[in-house]
C-alpha positions in Angstrom: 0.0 0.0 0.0 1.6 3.0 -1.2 1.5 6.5 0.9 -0.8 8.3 -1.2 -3.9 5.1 -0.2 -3.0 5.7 3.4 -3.7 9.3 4.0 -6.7 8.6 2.0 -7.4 5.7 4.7 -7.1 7.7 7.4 -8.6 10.4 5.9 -11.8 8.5 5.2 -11.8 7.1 8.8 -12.0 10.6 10.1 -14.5 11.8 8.0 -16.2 8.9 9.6 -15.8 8.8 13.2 -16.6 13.0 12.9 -19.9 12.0 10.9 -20.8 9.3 13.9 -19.7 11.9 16.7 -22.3 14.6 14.8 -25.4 12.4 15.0 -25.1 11.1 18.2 -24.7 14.8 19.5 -27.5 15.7 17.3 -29.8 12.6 19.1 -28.6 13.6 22.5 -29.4 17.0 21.7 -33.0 16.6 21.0 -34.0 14.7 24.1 -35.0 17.3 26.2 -33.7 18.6 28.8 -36.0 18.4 31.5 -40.2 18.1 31.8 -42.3 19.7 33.9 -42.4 16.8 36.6 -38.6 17.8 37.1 -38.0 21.4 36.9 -38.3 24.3 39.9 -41.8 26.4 40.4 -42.0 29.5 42.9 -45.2 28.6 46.2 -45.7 31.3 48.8 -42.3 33.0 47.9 -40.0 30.0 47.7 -38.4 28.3 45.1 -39.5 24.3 45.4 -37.6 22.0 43.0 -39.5 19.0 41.9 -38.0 15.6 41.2 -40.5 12.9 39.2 -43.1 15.3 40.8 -41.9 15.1 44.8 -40.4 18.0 46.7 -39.2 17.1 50.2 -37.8 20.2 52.2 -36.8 20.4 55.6 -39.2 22.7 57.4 -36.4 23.6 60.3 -33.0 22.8 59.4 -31.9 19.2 61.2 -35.5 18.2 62.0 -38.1 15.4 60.9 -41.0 17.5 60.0 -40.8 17.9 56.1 -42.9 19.8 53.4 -44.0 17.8 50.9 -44.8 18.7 47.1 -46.5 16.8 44.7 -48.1 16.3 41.7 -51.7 16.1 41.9 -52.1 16.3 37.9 -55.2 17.7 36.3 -53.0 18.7 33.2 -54.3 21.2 30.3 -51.9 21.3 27.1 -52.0 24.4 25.3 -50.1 27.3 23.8 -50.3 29.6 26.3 -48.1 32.3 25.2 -48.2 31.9 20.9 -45.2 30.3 20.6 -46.6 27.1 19.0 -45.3 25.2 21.6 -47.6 23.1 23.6 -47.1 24.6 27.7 -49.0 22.7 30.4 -51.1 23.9 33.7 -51.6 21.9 36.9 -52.3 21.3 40.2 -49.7 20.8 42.9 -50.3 19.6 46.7 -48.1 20.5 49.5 -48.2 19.3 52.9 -46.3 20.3 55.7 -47.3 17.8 58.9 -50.4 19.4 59.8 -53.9 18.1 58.7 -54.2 20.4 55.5 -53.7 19.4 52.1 -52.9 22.8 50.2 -53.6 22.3 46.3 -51.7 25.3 44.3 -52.0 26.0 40.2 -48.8 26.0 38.8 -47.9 26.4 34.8 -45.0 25.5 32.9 -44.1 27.4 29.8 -42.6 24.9 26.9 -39.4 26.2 25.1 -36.5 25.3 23.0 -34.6 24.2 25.5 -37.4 22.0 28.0 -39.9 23.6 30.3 -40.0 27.0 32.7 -42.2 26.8 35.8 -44.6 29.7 36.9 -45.2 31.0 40.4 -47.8 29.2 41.9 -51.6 30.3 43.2 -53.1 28.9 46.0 -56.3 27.3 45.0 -57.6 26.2 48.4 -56.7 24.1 51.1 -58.3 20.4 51.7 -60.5 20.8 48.8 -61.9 18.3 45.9 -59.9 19.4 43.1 -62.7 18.3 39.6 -61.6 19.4 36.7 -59.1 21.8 34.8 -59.9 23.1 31.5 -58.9 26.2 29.0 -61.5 28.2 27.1 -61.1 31.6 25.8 -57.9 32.1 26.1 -58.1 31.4 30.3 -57.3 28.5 32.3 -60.0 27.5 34.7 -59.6 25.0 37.8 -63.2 24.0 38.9 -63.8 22.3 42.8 -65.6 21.8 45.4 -64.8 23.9 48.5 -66.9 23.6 51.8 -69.4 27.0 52.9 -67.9 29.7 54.2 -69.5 29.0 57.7 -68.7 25.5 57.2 -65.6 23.9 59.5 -62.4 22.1 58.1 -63.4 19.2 58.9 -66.7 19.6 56.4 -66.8 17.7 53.2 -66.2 20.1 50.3 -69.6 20.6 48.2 -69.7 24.0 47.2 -69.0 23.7 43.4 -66.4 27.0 42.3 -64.9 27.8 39.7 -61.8 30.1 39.0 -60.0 31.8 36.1 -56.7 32.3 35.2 -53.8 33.2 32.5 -50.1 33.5 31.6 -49.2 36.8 31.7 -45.4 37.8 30.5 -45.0 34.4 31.9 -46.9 34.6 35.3 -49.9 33.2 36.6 -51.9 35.3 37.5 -55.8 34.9 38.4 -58.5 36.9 36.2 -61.3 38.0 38.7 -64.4 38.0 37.0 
């Protein structure tokens, strides 16, 4: 094998490997990067980082009690902000060792690069979430909620309904 059919070789081999380096970037690089289970959302002023959907914090530093976040689910897909990217809305429970159950609306805003969670709006605490839909342009998280002379301890069964939207990327509740 003369000189000249070597370089050409190792060459070609090069050109090779490169090309097989390329795609598999280009595959890694369109998984994305994270989903909304897995990303950070802002609740009453603090910045909670789910993981699969859980959130453990410590409430005092060192101690047992925790507050817990979770995915309750009650997912809308839509475009929320034009983009042509399909963004999702929620519900979200956190519990911090007392009897409540705190259920919180939460969005996350589909881009290029994975998903950006909202801040979060208290919807109501121990109540029976139903149903979240969008129409006209607002998202809306119907439930029952107990009577306003009713105790805790009351089963929800006042049906409400309550409106929201994305605006420049917060949540933010449309009082109607």
């Amino acid at each position: 094998m003369n000189q000249d059919n070597k370089v050409l070789i190792i060459l070609a081999s090069l050109v090779v490997i490169g090309f097989i380096a390329f795609c598999c970037y280009q595959k890694s690089s369109i998984i994305p990067q994270n989903d909304y289970k897995n990303i950070s959302y802002q609740i009453e002023g603090q910045v909670v980082k789910l993981n699969n959907g859980i959130a453990e914090t410590e409430i005092v530093p060192d101690s047992a009690s925790k507050n817990i976040t979770r995915f309750f689910g009650n997912e809308v897909f839509v475009d929320f902000n034009n983009d042509n990217l399909k963004d999702v809305a929620f519900l979200l429970t956190q519990n911090n060792g007392g009897s409540g159950t705190f259920y919180y609306l939460v969005a996350a805003i589909k881009n290029a690069d994975g998903y950006v969670g909202t801040n979060a709006i208290l919807i109501g605490d121990r109540i029976a979430p139903q149903t979240t839909e969008f129409r006209d342009g607002e998202i809306i998280v119907n439930y029952a909620d107990r009577k306003i002379d009713e105790p805790m301890t009351s089963q929800p069964s006042l049906g409400v309904s309550r409106y929201f939207k994305i605006n420049e990327g917060l949540l933010v509740e449309v009082i109607k």
